[in-house]
C-alpha positions in Angstrom: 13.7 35.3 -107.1 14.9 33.7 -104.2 18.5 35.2 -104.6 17.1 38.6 -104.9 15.2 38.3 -101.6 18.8 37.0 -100.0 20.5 39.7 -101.4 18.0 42.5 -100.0 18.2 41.0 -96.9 22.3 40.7 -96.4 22.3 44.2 -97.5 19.5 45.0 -94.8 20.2 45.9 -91.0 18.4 44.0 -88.2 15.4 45.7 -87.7 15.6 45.3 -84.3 19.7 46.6 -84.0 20.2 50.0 -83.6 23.3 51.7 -86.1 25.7 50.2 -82.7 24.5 46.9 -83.7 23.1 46.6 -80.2 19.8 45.0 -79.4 16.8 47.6 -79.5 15.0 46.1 -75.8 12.0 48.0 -76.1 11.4 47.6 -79.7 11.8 43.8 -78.7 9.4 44.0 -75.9 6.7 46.1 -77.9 6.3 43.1 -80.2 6.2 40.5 -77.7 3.3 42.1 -76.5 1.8 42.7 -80.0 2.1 38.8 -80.0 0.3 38.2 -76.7 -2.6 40.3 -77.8 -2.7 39.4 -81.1 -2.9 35.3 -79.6 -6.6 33.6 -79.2 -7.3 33.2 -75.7 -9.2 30.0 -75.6 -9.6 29.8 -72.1 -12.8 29.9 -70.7 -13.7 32.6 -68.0 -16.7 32.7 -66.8 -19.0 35.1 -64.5 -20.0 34.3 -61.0 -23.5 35.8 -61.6 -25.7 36.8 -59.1 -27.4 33.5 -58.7 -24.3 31.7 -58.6 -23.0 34.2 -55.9 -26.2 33.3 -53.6 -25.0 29.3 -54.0 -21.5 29.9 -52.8 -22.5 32.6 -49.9 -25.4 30.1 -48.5 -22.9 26.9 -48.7 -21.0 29.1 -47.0 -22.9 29.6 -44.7 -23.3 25.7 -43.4 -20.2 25.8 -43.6 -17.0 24.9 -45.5 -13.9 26.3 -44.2 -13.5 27.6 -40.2 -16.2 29.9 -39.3 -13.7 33.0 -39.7 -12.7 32.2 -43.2 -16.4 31.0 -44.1 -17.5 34.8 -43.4 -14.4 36.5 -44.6 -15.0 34.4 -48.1 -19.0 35.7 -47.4 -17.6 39.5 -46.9 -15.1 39.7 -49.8 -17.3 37.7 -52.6 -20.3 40.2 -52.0 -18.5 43.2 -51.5 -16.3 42.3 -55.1 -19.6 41.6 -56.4 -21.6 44.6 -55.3 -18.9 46.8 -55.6 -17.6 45.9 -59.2 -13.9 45.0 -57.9 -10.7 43.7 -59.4 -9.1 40.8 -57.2 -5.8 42.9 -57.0 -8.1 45.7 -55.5 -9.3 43.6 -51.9 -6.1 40.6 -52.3 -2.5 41.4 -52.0 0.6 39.0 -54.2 2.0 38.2 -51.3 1.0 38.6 -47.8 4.4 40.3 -46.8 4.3 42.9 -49.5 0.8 44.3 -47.9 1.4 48.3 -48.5 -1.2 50.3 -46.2 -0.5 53.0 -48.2 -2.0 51.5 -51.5 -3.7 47.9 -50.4 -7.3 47.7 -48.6 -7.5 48.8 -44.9 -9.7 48.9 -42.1 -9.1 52.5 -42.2 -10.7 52.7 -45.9 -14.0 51.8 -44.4 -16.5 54.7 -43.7 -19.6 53.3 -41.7 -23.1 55.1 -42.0 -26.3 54.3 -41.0 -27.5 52.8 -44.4 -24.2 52.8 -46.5 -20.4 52.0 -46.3 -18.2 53.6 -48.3 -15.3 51.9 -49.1 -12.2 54.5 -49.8 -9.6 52.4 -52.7 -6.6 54.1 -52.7 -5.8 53.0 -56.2 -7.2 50.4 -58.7 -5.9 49.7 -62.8 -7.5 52.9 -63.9 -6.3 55.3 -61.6 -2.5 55.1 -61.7 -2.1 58.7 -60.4 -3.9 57.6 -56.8 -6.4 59.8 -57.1 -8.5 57.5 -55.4 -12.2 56.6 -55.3 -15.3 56.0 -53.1 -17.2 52.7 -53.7 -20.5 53.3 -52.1 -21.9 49.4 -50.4 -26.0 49.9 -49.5 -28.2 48.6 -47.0 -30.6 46.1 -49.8 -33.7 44.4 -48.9 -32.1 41.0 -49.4 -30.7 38.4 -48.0 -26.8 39.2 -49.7 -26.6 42.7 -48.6 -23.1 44.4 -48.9 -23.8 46.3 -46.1 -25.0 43.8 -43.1 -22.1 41.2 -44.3 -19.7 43.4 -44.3 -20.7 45.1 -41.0 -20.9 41.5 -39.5 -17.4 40.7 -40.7 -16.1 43.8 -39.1 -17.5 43.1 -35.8 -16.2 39.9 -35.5 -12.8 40.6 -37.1 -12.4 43.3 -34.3 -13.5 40.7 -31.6 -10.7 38.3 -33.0 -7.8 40.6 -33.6 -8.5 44.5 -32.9 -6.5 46.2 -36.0 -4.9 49.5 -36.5 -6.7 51.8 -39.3 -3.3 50.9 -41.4 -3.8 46.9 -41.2 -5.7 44.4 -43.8 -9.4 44.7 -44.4 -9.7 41.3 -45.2 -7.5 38.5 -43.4 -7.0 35.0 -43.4 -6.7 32.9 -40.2 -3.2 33.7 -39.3 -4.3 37.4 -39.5 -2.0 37.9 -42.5 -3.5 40.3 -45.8 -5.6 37.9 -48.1 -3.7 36.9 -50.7 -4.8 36.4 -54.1 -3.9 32.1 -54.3 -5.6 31.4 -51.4 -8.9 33.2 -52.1 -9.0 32.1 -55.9 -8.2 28.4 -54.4 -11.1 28.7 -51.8 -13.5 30.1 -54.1 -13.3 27.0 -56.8 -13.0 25.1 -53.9 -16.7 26.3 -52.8 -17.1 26.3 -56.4 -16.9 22.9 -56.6 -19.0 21.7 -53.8 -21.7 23.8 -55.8 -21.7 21.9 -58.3 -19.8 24.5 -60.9 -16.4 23.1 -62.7 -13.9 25.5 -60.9 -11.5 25.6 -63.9 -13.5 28.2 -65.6 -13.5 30.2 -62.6 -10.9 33.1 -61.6 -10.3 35.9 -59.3 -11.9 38.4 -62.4 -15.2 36.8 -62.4 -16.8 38.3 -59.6 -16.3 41.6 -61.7 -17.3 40.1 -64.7 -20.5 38.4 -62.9 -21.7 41.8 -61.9 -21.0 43.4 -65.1 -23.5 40.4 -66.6 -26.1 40.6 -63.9 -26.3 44.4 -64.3 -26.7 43.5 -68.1 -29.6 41.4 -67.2 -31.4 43.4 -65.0 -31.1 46.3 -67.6 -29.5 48.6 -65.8 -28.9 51.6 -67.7 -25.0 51.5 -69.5 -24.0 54.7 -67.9 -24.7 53.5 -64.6 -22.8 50.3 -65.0 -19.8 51.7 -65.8 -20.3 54.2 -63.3 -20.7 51.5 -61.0 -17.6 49.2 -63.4 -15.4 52.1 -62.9 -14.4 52.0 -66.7 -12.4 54.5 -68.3 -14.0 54.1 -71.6 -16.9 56.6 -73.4 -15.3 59.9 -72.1 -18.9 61.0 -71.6 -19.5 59.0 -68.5 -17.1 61.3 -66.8 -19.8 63.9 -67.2 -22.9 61.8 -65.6 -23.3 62.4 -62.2 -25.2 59.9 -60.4 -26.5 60.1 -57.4 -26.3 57.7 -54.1 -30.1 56.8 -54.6 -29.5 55.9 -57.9 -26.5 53.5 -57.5 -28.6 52.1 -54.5 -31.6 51.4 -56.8 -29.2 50.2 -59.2 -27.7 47.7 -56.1 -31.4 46.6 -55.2 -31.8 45.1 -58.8 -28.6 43.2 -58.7 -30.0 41.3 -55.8 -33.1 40.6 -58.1 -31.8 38.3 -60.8 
């Protein structure tokens, strides 16, 4: 048996050769990937819920960093959480590679008198840059999207007035928040809280919304409405309305 099997395979080409007997790259690269997926991911990855969102913006709040970053961390954990957001979408790789034609700006902020709308450029399901409006609403509680981020504006201007083009959110030195240092000082914060920090990364604010709107049984359109998901083609015929994603903001804030 076993000389059959040696026989069909000398008289077999490499699956992965092309007739040149040159490596087929792709082909390779395709079933790396299979592997990845196909590979148990035992890491843990947990949600910052709502309630563990409150813990990190009030120890904030007495204080943990400098006074700047302490509100900065305040501005970008509720507006990630309100607003459904990928890290990559508010943090840049690298601080030098900011692109104000595709990263987070001041300019991307549109200020009314209840609501901010926040204009992304371009997130993991729009690779065309079509764009989308994230709509941030004045809630009757104490971590409101729209007072901490207002608050973080006005005092960002009175540190450093910016161009339209430059960083929405900063660190100290004024450079483009980059994703390290806000996944460090989260866990960091994370850890004063009480929380193992490990099972913590820059996807759980996303995830923690995701659960909270779960829990306050907000309807599944309007989550991923509100999620931005691609999937259930259906949702891309639901239009809903600004009082409806405000009520559905209001309940997040109740759990």
């Amino acid at each position: 048996m076993w000389n059959k099997i040696q026989i069909f395979k000398n008289n077999c080409k490499d699956p992965l050769e092309s007739d040149n007997n040159t490596p087929l790259d792709r082909l390779s690269y395709i079933l790396n990937s299979v592997k990845k997926l196909q590979k148990p991911n035992n890491k843990k990855r947990l949600p910052i819920t709502f309630e563990i969102l409150e813990k990190i913006i009030f120890r904030l709040r007495q204080g943990v960093f400098t006074p700047f970053i302490d509100l900065m961390l305040e501005a970008v954990c509720t507006v990630g959480f309100y607003g459904f957001m990928r890290c990559g979408e508010f943090t840049v790789l690298k601080a030098n590679q900011f692109d104000p034609s595709v990263n987070l700006c001041i300019g991307d902020i549109i200020l009314h008198k209840d609501m901010i709308i926040l204009k992304l450029k371009q997130s993991k399901t729009d690779p065309f840059r079509k764009g989308v409006d994230i709509q941030l609403h004045k809630v009757k509680n104490q971590i409101c999207p729209f007072k901490i981020l207002v608050k973080y504006l006005q005092v960002r201007e009175s540190l450093k007035q910016g161009l339209p083009s430059d960083p929405l959110f900063i660190s100290q030195n004024s450079l483009a928040l980059e994703r390290n240092y806000f996944i460090n000082c989260i866990k960091q914060v994370l850890s004063i809280c009480g929380f193992n920090p490990d099972h913590y990364n820059g996807h759980s604010l996303r995830i923690g919304a995701a659960t909270t709107a779960g829990k306050a049984h907000i309807e599944d359109h309007l989550v991923k409405t509100l999620g931005r998901w691609s999937s259930d083609s259906y949702c891309r015929y639901i239009r809903v309305s600004s009082t409806s994603i405000k009520y559905a903001q209001e309940l997040l804030g109740k759990y």
